[in-house]
C-alpha positions as CSV (number, residue, x, y, z in Angstrom):
1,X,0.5,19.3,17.2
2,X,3.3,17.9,15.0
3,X,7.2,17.3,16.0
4,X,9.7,18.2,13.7
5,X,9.1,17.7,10.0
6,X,6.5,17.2,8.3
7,X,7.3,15.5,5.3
8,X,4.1,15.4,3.4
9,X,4.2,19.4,3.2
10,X,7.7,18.9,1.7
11,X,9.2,19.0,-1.6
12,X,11.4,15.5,-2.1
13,X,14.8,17.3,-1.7
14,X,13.8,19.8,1.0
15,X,15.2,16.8,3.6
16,X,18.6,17.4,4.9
17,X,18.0,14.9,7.5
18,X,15.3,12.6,8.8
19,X,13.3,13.3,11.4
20,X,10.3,11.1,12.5
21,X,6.9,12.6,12.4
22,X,4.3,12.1,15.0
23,X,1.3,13.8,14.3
24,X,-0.5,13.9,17.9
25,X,-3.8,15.1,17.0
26,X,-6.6,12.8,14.9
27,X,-6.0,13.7,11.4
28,X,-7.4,11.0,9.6
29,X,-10.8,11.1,7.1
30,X,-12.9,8.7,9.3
31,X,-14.0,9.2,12.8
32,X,-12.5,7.8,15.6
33,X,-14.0,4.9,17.1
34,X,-14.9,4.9,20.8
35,X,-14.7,1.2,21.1
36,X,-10.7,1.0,20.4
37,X,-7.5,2.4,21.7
38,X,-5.6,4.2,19.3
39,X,-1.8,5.5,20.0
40,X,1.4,5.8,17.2
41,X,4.0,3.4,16.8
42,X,7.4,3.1,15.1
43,X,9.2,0.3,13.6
44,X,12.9,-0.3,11.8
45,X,12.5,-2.0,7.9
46,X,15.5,-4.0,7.4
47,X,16.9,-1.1,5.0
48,X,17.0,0.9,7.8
49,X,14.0,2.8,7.2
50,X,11.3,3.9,10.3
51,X,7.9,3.0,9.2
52,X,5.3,5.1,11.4
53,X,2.1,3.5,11.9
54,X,-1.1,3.8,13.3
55,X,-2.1,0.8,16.4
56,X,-5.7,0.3,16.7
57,X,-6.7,-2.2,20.0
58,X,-9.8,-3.7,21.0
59,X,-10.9,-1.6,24.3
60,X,-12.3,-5.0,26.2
61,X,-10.6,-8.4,25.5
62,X,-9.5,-11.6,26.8
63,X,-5.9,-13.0,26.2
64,X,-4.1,-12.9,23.5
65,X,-5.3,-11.3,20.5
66,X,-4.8,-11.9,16.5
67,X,-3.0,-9.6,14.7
68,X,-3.0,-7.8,11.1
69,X,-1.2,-5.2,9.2
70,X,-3.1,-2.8,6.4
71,X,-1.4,-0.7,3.9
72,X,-2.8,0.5,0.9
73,X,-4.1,1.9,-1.5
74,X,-1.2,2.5,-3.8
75,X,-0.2,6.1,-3.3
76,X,-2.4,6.6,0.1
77,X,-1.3,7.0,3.4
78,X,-2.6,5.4,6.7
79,X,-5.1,8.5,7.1
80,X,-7.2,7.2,4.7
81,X,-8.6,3.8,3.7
82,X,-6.0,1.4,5.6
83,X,-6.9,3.4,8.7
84,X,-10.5,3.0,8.0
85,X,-9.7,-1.4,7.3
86,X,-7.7,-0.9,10.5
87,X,-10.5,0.6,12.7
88,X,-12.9,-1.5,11.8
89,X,-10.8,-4.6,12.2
90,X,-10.1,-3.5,15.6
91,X,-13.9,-3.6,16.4
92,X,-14.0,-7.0,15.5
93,X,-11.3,-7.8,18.2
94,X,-7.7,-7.9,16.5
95,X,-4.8,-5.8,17.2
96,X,-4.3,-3.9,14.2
97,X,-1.7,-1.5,12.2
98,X,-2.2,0.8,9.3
99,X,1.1,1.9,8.0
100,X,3.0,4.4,5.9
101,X,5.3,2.9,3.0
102,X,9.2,3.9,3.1
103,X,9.5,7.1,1.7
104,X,5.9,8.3,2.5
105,X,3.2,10.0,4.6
106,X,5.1,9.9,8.5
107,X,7.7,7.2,8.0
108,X,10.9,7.9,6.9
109,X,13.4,7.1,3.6
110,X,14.6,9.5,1.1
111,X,14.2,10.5,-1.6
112,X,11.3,11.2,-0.9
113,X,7.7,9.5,-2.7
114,X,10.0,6.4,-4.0
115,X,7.9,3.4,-4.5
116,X,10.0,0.3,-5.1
117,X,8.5,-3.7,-4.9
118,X,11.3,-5.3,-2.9
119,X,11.1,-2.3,-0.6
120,X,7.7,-2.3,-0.1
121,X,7.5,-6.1,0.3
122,X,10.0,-5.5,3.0
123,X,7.8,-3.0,4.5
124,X,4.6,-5.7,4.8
125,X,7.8,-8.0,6.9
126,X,8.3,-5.6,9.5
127,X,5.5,-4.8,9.8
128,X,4.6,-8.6,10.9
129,X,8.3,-8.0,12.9
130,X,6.3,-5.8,15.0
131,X,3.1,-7.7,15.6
132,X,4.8,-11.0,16.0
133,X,6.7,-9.2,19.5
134,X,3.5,-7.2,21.2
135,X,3.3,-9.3,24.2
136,X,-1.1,-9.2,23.8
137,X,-0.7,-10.5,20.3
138,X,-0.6,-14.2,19.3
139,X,2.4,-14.6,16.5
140,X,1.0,-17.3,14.9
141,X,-2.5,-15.5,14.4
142,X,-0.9,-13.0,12.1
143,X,-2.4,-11.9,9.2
144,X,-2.1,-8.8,6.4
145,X,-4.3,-6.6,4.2
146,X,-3.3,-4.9,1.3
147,X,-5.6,-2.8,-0.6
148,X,-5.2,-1.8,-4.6
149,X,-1.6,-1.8,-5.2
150,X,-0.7,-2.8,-2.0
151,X,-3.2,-5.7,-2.5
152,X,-0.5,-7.1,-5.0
153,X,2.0,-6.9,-3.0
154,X,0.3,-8.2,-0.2
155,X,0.0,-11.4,-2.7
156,X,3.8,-11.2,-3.1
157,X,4.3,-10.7,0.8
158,X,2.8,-13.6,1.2
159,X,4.5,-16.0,-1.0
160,X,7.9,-15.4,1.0
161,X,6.7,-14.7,5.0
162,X,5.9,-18.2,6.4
163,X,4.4,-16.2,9.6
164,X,1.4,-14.8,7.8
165,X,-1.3,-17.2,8.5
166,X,-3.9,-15.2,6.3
167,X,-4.1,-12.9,3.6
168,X,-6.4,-10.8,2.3
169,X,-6.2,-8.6,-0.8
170,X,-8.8,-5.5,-1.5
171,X,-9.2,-4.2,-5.2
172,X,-5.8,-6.0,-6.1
173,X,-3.8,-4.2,-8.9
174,X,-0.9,-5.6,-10.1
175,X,1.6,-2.8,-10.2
176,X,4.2,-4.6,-12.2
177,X,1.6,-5.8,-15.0
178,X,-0.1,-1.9,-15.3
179,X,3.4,-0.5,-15.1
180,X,4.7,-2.7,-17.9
181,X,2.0,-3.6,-19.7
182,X,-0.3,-0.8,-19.2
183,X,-4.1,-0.5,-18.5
184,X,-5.8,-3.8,-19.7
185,X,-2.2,-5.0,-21.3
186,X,-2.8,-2.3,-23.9
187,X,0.9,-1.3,-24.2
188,X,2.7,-2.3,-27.7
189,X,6.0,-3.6,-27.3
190,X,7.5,-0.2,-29.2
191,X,5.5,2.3,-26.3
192,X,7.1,0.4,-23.9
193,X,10.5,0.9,-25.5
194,X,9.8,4.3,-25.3
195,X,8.8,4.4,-22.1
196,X,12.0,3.3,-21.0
197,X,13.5,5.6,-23.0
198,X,11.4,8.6,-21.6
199,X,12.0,7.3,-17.4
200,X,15.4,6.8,-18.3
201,X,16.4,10.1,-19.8
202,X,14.2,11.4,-17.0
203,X,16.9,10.1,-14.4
204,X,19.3,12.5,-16.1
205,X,17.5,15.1,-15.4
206,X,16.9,14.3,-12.2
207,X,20.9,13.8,-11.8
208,X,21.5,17.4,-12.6
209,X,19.1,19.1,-11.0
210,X,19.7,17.5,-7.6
211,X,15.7,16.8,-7.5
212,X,13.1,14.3,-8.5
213,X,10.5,15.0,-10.9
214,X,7.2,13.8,-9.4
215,X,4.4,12.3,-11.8
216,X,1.1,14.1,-10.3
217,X,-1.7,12.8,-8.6
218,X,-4.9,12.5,-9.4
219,X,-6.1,14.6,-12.1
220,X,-7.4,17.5,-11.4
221,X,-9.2,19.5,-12.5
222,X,-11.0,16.3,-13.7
223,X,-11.6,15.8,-17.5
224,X,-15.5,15.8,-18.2
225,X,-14.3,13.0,-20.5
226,X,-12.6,10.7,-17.9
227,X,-12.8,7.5,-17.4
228,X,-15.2,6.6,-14.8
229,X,-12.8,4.9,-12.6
230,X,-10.7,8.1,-12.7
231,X,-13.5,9.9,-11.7
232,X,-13.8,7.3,-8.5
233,X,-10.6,8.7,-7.6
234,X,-11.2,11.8,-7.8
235,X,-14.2,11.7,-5.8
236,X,-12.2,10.3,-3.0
237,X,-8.8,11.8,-3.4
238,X,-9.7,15.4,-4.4
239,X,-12.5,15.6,-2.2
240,X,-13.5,16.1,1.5
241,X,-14.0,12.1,1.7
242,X,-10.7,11.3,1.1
243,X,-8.0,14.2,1.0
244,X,-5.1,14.3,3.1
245,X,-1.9,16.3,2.9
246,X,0.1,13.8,3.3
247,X,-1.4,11.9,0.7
248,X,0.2,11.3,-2.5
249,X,-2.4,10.5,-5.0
250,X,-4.0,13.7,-3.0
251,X,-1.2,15.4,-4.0
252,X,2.2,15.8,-6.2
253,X,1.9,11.9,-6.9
254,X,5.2,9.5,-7.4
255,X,8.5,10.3,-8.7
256,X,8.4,9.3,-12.3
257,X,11.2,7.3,-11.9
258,X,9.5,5.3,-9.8
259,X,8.2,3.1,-12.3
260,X,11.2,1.4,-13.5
261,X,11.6,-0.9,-10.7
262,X,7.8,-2.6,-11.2
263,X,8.2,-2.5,-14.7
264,X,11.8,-4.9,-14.3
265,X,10.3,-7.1,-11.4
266,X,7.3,-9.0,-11.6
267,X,5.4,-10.4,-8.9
268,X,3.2,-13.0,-7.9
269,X,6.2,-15.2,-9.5
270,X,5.9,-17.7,-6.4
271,X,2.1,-17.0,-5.6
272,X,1.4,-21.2,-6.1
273,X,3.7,-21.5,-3.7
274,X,1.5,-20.2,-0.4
275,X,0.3,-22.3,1.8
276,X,-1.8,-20.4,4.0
277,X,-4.9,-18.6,3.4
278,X,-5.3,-16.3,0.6
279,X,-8.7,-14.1,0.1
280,X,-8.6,-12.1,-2.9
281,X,-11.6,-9.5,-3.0
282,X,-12.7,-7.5,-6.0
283,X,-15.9,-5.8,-7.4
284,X,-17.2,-6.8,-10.5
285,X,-17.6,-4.0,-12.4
286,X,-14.5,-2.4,-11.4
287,X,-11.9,-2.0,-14.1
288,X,-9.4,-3.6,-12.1
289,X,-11.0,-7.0,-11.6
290,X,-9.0,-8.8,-14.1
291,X,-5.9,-8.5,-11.9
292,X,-7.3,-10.5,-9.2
293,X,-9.0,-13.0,-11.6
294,X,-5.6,-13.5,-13.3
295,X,-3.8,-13.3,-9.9
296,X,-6.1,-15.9,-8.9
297,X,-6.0,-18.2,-11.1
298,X,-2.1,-18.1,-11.3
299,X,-1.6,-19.0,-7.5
300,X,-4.0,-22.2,-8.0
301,X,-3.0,-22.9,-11.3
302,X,-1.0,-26.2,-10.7
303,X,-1.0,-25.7,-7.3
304,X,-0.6,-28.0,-4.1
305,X,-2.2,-25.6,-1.4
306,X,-5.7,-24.6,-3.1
307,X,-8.0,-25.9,-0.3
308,X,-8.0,-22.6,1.6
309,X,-7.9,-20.1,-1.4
310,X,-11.0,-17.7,-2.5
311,X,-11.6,-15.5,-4.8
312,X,-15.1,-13.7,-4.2
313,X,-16.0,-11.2,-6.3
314,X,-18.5,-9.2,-5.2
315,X,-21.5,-8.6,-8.3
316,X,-23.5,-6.0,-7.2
């Protein structure tokens, strides 16, 4: 049963007012443990958005326990592979929460399907709000994980939140580098002009027609000619393994607009910086693995606090 709105079966102007969504039944694309407690939660951003996530707790345990926050992948909602991290994680005997960004899935913020990287940063902070006051967690045994997108910013969260004792990034991308540079740092300085150009003349369209243009999904129908990590997505995304409803890359995708805010803000700026534990995970034949090697190799390069850094990249 669902109360009130459900936002992921709106358009992004069909809000007039926000009402938080609580989906009671399990509608997620992974079974339901028996071995942890599951129940909804809500938490306040300091933008005054409510982020509504997903609490998974160890059925048997002793004391206090550690806590972590998953978001991710970039475009996903808490239905699908943060839930699945979060799960599991919970097994293993931490306190865990898989969240929707602002402006997506069950959490509130409009427009609606806005990404933004001081936003979401912010959203990874309250998110270790939360944990850090849950009377069976231990606030200094916080940790985040952020996978794809969310993996970069999960880099970024880190760099500023003193409290996170841990991080651990999944399939990093780098959404201000692919946004500004494009795939593999292909884009000429004149596209990018152009791009500009293009987002901003797409705001003005926007402006008049009250409504924001949304970039798509994942293709589909699928190209036979794709390229085989678009055909990853689409396997997950566009299939029974991996579609939700409330899922944007599932779905109607970003608003194109969206862009503009990675493109102007890089991150990882401050990554030699962290001090505490940084795991940055990545396949080796996935086309994404240069942004953790480069995202690696900037937060050690001349750095202080490298002792309890890894990069493991995993070869087969």
């Amino acid at each position: 049963m669902e109360n009130k709105i459900n936002y992921g079966e709106m358009t992004n102007t069909d809000a007039k007012k926000e009402d938080i969504v609580l989906t009671e039944e399990w509608d997620k694309t992974f079974p339901k443990s028996e071995k942890v407690n599951h129940r909804k939660v809500t938490f306040n951003n300091r933008f005054g958005i409510t982020l509504v996530a997903d609490l998974y707790e160890p059925k048997e345990y002793k004391g206090k326990l550690s806590g972590l926050a998953v978001a991710g992948p970039f475009g996903a909602v808490k239905e699908q592979s943060s839930g699945l991290y979060a799960q599991e994680m919970a097994e293993r005997g931490f306190l865990t929460i898989a969240f929707d960004p602002s402006f997506t899935g069950e959490s509130t913020g409009l427009p609606r399907y806005v990404a933004s990287p001081d936003i979401n940063t912010e959203d990874f902070q309250a998110a270790v709000d939360f944990l850090s006051v849950q009377d069976n967690v231990d606030k200094e045994k916080i940790g985040i994980i952020g996978i794809c997108g969310w993996g970069g910013l999960a880099l970024n969260v880190a760099s500023i939140d003193t409290r996170i004792k841990a991080t651990v990034c999944s399939t990093m991308y780098n959404m201000s580098r692919v946004n500004h540079n494009g795939y593999f740092d292909s884009t000429t300085e004149d596209e990018l002009y152009e791009l500009k150009k293009n987002l901003n003349a797409q705001r003005i369209e926007d402006f008049k027609k009250g409504s924001y243009a949304l970039a798509g999904g994942v293709v589909d129908p699928l190209p036979e000619d794709a390229p085989f990590y678009v055909k990853d997505y689409y396997d997950y995304y566009k299939t029974n393994r991996g579609y939700h409803k409330r899922s944007l890359n599932s779905n109607g995708g970003w608003n194109v607009t969206s862009s503009l805010s990675f493109i102007n803000t890089p991150q990882h700026t401050f990554s030699n910086e962290i001090r505490n534990a940084v795991l940055i995970i990545h396949g080796e034949k996935a086309h994404s693995c240069y942004f953790s090697k480069d995202a690696y190799k900037k937060m050690t390069e001349n750095g202080k606090y490298n002792d309890n850094k890894e990069l493991m990249i995993i070869t087969n």
